[in-house]
C-alpha positions in Angstrom: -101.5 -37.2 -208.9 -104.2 -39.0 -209.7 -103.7 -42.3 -207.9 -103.6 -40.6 -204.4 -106.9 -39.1 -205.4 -108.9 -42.3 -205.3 -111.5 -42.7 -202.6 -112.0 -45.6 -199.5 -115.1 -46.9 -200.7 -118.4 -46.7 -198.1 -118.1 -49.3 -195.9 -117.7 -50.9 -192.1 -115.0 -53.1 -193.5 -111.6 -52.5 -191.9 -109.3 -50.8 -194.6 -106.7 -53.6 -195.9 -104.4 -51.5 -197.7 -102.9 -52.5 -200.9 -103.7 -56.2 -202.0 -100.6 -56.7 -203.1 -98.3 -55.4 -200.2 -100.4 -57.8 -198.3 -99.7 -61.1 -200.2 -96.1 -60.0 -200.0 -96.7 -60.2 -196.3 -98.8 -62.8 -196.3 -96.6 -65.5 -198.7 -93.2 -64.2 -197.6 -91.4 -66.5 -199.7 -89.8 -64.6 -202.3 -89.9 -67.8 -204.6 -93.7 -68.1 -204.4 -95.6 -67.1 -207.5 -97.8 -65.3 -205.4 -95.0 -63.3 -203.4 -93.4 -63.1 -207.4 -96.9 -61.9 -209.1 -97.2 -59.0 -206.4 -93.3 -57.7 -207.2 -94.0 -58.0 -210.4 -97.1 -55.7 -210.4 -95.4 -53.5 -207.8 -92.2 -53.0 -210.2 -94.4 -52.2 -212.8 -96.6 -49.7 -210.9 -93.3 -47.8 -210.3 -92.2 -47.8 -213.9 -96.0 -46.5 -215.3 -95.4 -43.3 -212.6 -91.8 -43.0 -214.3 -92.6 -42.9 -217.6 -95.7 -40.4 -216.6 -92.9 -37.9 -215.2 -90.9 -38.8 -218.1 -93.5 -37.6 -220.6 -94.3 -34.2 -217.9 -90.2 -33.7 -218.5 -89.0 -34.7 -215.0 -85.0 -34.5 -214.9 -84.7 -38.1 -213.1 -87.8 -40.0 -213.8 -86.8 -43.1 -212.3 -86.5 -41.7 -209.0 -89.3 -39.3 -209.6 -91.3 -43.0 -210.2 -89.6 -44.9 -207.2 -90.4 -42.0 -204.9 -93.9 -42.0 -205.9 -94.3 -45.8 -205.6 -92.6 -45.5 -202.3 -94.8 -42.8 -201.0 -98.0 -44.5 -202.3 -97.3 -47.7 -200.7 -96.4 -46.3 -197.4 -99.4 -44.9 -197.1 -101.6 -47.6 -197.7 -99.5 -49.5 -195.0 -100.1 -46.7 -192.6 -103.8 -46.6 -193.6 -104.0 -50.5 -192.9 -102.4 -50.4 -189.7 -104.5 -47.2 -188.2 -107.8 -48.5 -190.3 -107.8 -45.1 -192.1 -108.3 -44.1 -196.0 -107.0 -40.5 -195.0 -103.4 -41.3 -195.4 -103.7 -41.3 -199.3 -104.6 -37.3 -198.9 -101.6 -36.6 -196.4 -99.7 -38.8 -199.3 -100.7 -36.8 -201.7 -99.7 -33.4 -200.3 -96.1 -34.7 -200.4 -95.9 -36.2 -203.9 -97.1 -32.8 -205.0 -94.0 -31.5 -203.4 -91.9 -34.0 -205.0 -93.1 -33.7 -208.4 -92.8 -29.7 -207.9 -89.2 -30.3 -207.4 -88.9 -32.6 -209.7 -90.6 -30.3 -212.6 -88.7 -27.3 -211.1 -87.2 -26.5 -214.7 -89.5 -27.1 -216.8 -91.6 -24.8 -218.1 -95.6 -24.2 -218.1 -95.4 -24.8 -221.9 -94.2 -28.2 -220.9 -96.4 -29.8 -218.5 
């Protein structure tokens, strides 16, 4: 849960998002190192989350990861396109409904 916690730092700036969504935007060309480095990163983002629900005793951690990833990039488009850091809280509220189902069987012991 801890990556939807982080905070829009203080400033005027407009919010940009996630640096690496954008350089997939901005270098569409899947070949480009650039385009290559940020799916790279991305990929392994989504992997660290899986293997964090893995350890918690999530029955599917893959998806549990991949959901997560999704979720956390969507809302840091949405941020970007309203200008708006609050997204990541909204976000938030939803993965902990995810990774409630997801832990549905395990028990307190476990987590």
């Amino acid at each position: 849960m801890a990556v939807f916690d982080s905070k829009r730092p203080e400033t005027t700036a407009p919010f940009r998002g996630c640096p690496f969504l954008n350089v997939s935007v901005e270098v569409p060309d899947p070949g480009h190192s650039a385009h290559q480095l940020a799916a790279v990163y991305k990929r392994e983002f989504a992997r660290r989350l899986a293997d964090i629900a893995r350890q918690a005793g999530a029955a599917d951690p893959e998806t549990l990861g991949e959901q997560l990833a999704l979720l956390f990039d969507g809302a840091a488009a949405r941020g970007a396109a309203l200008n708006s850091g609050h997204t990541r809280a909204i976000a938030r509220s939803v993965a902990e409904t995810l990774v409630d189902a997801a832990l549905r069987d395990v028990g307190p012991a476990s987590r």
